[in-house]
C-alpha positions in Angstrom: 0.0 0.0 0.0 2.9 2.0 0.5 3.9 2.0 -3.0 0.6 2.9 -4.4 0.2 6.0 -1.9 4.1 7.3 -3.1 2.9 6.8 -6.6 0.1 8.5 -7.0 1.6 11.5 -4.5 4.6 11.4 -7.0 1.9 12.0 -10.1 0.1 14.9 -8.3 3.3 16.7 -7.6 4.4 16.0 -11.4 0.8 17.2 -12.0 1.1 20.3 -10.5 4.3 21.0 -11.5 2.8 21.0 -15.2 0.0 22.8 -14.4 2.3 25.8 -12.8 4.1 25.8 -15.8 1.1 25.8 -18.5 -0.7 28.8 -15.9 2.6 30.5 -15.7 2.7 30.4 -19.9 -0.3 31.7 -19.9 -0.1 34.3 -18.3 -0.5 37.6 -19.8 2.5 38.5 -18.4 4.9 36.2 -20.2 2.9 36.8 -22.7 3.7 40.6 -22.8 7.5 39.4 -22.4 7.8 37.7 -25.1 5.9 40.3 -27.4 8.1 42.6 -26.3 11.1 40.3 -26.5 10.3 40.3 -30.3 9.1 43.3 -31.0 12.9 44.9 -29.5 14.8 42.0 -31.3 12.5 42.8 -35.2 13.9 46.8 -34.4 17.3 45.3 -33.6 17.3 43.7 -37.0 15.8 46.5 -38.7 18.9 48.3 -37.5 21.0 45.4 -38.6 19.5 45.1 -42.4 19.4 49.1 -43.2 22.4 49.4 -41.6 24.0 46.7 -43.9 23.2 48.5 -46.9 25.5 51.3 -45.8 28.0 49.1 -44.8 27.9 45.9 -45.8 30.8 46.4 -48.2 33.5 47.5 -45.3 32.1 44.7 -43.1 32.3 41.9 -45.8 35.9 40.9 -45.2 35.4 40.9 -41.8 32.9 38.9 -41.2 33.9 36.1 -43.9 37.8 36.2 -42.7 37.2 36.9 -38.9 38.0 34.0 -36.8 35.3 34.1 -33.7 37.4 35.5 -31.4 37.8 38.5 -33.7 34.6 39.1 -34.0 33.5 39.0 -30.5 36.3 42.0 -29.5 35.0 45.5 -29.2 37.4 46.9 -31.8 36.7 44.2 -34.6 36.6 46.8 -36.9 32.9 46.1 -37.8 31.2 49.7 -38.7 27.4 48.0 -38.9 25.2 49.8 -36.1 23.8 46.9 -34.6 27.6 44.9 -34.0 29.4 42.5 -35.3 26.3 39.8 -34.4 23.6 42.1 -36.1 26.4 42.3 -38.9 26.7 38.7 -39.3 23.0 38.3 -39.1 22.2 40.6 -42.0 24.8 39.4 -44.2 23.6 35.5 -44.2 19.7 36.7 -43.8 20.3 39.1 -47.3 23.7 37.8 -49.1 22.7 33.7 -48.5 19.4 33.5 -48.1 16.4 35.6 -49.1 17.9 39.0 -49.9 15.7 42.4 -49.6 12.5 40.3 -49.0 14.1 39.7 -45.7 12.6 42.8 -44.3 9.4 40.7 -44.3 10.6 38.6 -41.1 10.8 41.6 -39.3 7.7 42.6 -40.3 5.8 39.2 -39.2 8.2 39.7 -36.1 6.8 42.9 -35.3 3.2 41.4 -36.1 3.5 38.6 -33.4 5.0 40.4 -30.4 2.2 43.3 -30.9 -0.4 40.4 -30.7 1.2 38.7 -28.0 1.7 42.1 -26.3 -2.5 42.4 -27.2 -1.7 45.9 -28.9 -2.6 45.3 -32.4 -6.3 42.8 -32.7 -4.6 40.3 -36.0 -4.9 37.0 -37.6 -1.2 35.5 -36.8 -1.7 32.8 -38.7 -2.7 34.6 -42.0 0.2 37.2 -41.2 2.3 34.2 -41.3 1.2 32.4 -44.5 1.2 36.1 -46.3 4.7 36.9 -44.8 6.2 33.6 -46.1 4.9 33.8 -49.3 6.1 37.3 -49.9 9.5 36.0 -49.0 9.4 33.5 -51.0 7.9 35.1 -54.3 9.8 38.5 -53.6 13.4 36.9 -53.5 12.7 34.7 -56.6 11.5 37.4 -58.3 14.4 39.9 -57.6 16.4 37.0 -58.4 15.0 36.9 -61.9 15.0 40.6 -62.3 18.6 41.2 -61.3 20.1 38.2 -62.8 22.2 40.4 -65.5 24.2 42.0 -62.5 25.8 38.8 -61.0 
């Protein structure tokens, strides 16, 4: 009888250790947090991508030569406002993946932390298919368009 008494206090404490977690995630707090969270981190990148086109070109060799420990000193050298992180971020999110359409993941960034933050009233789920289509069809198209220049 022992046994059975441990067990079943063993599964209400694992119980209620799930349960605090699932309250404590949704709790409109956290929920705030995380909005926020995104919404500082899509500005950050903003920063990062406009900030590339001005100086991507005086970054490049640093960021494809640097060794790690080059780029995580202070005086790297890297003249992108948002560091040598928001640097390398910007150059893999535009030069190797989806190019200018990239600006659309900050935008569905923004989207999500302003619902999660209960802001902005919106459809995350239809942001998100839009958003990635957009991304998608923008960077095949500029692809197409600007082929002649590579």
């Amino acid at each position: 009888m022992a046994k059975k008494n441990s067990t079943t206090k063993d599964t209400e404490l694992s119980l209620s250790f799930f349960d605090k977690v699932s309250t404590l995630l949704k709790s409109e707090t956290v929920h705030f947090v995380i909005g926020l969270v995104l919404v500082i981190f899509s500005v950050y990148l903003l920063l990062a991508f406009t900030s590339f086109f001005f100086t991507g070109a005086a970054d490049q060799s640093i960021i494809d030569g640097g060794s790690a420990q080059e780029l995580i000193s202070t005086n790297n050298g890297v003249k992108n406002y948002a560091g040598s992180r928001g640097a390398q971020l910007a150059s893999y999110l535009i030069n190797d993946c989806f190019g200018v359409s990239s600006f659309l993941i900050l935008v569905f960034l923004a989207v999500a932390g302003l619902k999660l933050m209960r802001v902005r009233v919106v459809r995350l789920w239809k942001w998100f298919v839009g958003c990635s289509l957009m991304l998608v069809w923008f960077s095949v198209f500029f692809g197409f368009v600007f082929v002649g220049l590579y």
